[in-house]
C-alpha positions as CSV (number, residue, x, y, z in Angstrom):
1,X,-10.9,24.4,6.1
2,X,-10.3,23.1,2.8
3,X,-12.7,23.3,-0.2
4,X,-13.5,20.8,-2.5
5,X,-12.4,22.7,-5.0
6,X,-9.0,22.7,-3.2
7,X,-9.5,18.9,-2.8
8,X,-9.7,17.8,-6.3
9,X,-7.2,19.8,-7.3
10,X,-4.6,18.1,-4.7
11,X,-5.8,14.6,-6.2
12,X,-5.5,16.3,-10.0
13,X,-1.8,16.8,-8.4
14,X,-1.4,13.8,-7.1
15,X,-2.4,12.5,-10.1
16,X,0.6,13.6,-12.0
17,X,2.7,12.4,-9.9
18,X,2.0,8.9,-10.0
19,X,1.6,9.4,-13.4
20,X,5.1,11.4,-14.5
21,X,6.7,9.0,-11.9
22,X,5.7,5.9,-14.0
23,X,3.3,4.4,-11.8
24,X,0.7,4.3,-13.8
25,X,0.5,3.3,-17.8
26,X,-2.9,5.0,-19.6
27,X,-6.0,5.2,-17.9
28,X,-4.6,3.2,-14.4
29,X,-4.8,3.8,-10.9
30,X,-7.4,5.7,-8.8
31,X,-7.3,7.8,-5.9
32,X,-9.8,8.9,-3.2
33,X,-10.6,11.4,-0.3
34,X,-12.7,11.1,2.0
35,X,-14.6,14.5,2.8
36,X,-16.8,13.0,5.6
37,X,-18.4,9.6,6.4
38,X,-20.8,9.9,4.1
39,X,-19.2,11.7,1.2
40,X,-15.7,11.0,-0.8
41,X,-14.1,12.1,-3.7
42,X,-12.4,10.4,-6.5
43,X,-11.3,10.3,-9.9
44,X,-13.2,8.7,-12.8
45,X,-12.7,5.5,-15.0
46,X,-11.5,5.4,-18.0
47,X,-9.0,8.4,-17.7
48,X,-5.4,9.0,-17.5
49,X,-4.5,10.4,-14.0
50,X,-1.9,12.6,-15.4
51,X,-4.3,14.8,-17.5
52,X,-7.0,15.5,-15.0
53,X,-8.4,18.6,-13.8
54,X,-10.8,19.5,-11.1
55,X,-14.3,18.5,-13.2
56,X,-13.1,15.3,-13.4
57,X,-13.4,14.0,-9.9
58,X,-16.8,12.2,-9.0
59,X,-17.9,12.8,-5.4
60,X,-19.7,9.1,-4.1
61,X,-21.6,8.3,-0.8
62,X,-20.1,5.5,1.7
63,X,-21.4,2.8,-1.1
64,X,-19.8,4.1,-3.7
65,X,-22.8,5.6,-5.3
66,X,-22.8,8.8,-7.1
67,X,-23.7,12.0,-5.3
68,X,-22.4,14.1,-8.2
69,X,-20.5,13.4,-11.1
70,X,-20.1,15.7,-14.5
71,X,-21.3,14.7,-18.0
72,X,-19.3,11.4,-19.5
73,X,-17.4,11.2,-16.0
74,X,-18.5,8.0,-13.4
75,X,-16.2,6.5,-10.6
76,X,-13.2,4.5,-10.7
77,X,-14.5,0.8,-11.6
78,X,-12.2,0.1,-8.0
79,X,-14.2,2.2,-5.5
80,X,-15.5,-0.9,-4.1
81,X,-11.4,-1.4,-2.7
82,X,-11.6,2.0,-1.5
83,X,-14.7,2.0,0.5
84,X,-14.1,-1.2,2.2
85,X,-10.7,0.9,3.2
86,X,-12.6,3.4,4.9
87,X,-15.0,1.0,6.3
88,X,-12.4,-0.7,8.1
89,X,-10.2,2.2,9.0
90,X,-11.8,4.9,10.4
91,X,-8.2,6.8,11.0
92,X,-7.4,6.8,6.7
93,X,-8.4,10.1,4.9
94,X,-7.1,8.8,1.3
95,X,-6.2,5.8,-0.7
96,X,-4.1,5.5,-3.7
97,X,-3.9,2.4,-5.6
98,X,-1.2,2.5,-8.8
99,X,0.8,-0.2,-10.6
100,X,4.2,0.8,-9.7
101,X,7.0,-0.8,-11.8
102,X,8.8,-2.7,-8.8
103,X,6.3,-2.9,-6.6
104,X,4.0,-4.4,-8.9
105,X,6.6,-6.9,-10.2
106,X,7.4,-8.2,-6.5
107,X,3.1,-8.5,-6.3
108,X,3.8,-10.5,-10.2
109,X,6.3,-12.8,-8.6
110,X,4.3,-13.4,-5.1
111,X,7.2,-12.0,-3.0
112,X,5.9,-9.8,-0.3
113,X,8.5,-6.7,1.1
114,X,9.6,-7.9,4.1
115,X,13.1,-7.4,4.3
116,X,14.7,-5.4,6.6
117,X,17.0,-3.3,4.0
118,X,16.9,0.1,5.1
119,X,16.0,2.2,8.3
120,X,13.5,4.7,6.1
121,X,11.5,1.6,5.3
122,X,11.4,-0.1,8.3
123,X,10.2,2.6,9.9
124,X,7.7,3.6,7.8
125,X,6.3,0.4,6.6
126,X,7.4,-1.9,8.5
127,X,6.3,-5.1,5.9
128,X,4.3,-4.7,3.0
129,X,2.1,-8.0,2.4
130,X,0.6,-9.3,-0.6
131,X,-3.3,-9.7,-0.2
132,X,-4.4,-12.7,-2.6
133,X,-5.8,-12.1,-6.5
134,X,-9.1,-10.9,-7.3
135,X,-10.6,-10.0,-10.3
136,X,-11.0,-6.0,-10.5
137,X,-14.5,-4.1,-10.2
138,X,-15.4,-7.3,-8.2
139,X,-15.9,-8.0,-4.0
140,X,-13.1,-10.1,-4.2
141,X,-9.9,-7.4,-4.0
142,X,-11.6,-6.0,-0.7
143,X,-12.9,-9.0,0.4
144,X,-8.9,-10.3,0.1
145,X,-7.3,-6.5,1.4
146,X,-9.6,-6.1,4.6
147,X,-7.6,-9.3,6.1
148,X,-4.3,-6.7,6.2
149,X,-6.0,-3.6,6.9
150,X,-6.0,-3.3,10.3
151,X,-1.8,-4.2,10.8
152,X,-0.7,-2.5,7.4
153,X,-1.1,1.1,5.7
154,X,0.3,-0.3,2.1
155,X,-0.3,-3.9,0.7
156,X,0.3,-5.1,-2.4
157,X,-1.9,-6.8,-4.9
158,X,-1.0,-9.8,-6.5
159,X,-1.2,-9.9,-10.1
160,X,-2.0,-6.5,-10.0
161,X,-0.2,-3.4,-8.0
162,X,-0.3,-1.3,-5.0
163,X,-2.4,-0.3,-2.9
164,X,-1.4,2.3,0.1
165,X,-3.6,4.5,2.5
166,X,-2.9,7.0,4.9
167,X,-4.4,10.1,7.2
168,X,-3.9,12.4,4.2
169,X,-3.7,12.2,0.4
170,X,-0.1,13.8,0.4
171,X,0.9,10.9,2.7
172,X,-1.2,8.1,1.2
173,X,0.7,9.1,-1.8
174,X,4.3,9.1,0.3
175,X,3.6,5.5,1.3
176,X,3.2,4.4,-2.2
177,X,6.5,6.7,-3.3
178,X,7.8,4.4,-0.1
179,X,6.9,1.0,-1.4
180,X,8.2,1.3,-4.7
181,X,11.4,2.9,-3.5
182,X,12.0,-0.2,-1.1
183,X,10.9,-2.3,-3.9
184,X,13.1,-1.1,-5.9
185,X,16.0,-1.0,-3.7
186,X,15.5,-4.5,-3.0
187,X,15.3,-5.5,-6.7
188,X,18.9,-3.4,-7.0
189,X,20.3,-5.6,-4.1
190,X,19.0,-8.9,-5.4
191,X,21.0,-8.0,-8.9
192,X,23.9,-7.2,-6.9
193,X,24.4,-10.4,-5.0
194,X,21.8,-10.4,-2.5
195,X,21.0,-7.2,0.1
196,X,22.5,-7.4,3.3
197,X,19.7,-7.2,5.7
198,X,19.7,-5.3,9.1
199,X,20.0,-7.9,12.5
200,X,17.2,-8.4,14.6
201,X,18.3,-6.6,16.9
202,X,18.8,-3.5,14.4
203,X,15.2,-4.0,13.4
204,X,13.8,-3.8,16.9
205,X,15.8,-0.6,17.8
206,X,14.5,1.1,14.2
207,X,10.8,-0.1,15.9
208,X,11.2,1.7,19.3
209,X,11.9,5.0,17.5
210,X,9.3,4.7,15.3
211,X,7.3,4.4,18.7
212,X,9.1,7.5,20.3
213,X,8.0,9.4,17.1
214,X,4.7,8.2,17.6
215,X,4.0,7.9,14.0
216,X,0.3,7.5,12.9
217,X,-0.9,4.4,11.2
218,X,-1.1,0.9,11.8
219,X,2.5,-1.2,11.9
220,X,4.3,-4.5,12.9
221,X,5.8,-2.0,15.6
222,X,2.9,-2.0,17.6
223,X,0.7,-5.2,16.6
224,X,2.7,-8.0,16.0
225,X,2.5,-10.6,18.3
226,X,6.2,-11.6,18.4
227,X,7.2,-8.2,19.3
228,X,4.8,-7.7,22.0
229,X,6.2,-11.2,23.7
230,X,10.0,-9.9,23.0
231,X,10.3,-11.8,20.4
232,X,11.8,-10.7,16.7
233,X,9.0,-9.0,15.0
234,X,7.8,-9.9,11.3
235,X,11.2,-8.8,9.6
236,X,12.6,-11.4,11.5
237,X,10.5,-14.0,12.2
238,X,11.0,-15.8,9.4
239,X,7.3,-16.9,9.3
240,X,6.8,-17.7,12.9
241,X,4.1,-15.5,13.5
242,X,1.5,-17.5,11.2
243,X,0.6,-14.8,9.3
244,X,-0.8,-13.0,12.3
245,X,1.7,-9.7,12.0
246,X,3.2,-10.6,8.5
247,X,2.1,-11.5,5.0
248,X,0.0,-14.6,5.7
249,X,0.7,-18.5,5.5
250,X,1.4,-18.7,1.7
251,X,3.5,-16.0,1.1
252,X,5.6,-16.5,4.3
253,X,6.3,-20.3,2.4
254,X,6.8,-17.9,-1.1
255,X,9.3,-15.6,1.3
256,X,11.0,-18.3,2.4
257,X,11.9,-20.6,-0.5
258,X,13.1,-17.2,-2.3
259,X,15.8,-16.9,0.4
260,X,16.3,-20.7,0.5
261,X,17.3,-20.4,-3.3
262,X,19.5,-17.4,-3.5
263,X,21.4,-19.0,-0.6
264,X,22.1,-21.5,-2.5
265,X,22.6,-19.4,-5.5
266,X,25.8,-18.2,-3.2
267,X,23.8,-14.6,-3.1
């Protein structure tokens, strides 16, 4: 079994990464762990998350209240996002929230990732939604993720970054390498002319495999409603499904009007 010790080293790790990657600018971002139901770790406010070490990170019960902490260190102002993530998903052992360049510019502009551009990220995410704007520290950024938690394991945050969440910290930290990859990717295509973006028919064979694989995590794979009534799920259902497997009634509209324009745009 894995120490704690161990523990906040990996996030000190992870840390870097986000940071050296560019995902974070100063003192940004937070990440967690969850050592049990009553007992997480995660890093501290007001520090840069690519120059942590181990007596940085603040261990908090499931309120978000400090069980230990060192001198001058408290928890990330954003626990409160965290928690409700665990609250809600029993099956996630980490969250990582960042402010990656792409990502958060798509979150910026209101445009959720839900094209179908690549296999990778089809299978993997799926869709990444945009949960609405809250103001940070506050009830309102869980109050607006917990809608998406149960059919997504990365959302964006409009106005504000990324948020992605996983069984582990290395893979919480994957799926937000994932989203800004795709995000970026997309941006690339969009400057390019416009991506070319996989058939329905392409998307639904990239969601059977991902169901052979029997990948962990929730996904429009196995909860959209179109796809379980045969239908084209959330990559190509161009809004159909309500919001019920996809990025909910306003962004669909946001989704939409974007591909209206660059149509018309000749892109």
């Amino acid at each position: 079994m894995t120490s704690e010790y161990e523990i906040k080293k990996q996030i000190c790790e992870i840390g870097k990464r986000i940071y050296n990657r560019g995902m974070v600018a100063s003192n940004d971002g937070n990440i967690s762990v969850k050592l049990s139901d009553n007992e997480f770790l995660c890093t501290p406010t007001g520090v840069s998350k690519g120059f942590m070490t181990p007596e940085y990170i603040c261990k908090v019960d499931a309120n978000g209240k400090v069980i230990q902490a060192n001198p001058g260190f408290k928890p990330s102002s954003e626990i409160k996002m965290h928690m409700r993530v665990y609250k809600e998903r029993p099956d996630v052992k980490s969250v990582v929230h960042a402010h990656p360049m792409y990502a958060t510019s798509f979150a910026i502009a209101g445009i959720p990732l839900t094209e179908p551009i690549m296999p990778e990220a089809v299978i993997a995410l799926g869709c990444v939604p945009i949960a609405e704007y809250g103001t940070p520290s506050t009830e309102e950024i869980p109050d607006a993720v917990a809608k998406y938690l149960q059919h997504y394991d990365a959302v964006l945050l409009a106005n504000h970054g990324a948020l992605a969440f996983s069984d582990s910290l290395l893979n919480a930290y994957h799926k937000m390498e994932s989203v800004e990859f795709y995000a970026q990717l997309l941006y690339q295509a969009k400057v390019l002319g416009g991506p070319k973006q996989l058939t329905d028919a392409q998307v639904q064979r990239l969601y059977e495999i991902r169901r052979q694989f029997g990948l962990s995590g929730k996904h429009p794979a196995d909860i959209c409603p179109n796809a379980k009534a045969g239908k084209p799920s959330c990559h190509g259902c161009g809004g159909s499904c309500k919001g019920n497997c996809s990025t909910g009634a306003a962004d669909d509209v946001v989704a939409e009007i974007t591909k209206k324009v660059l149509a018309q745009l000749g892109k």
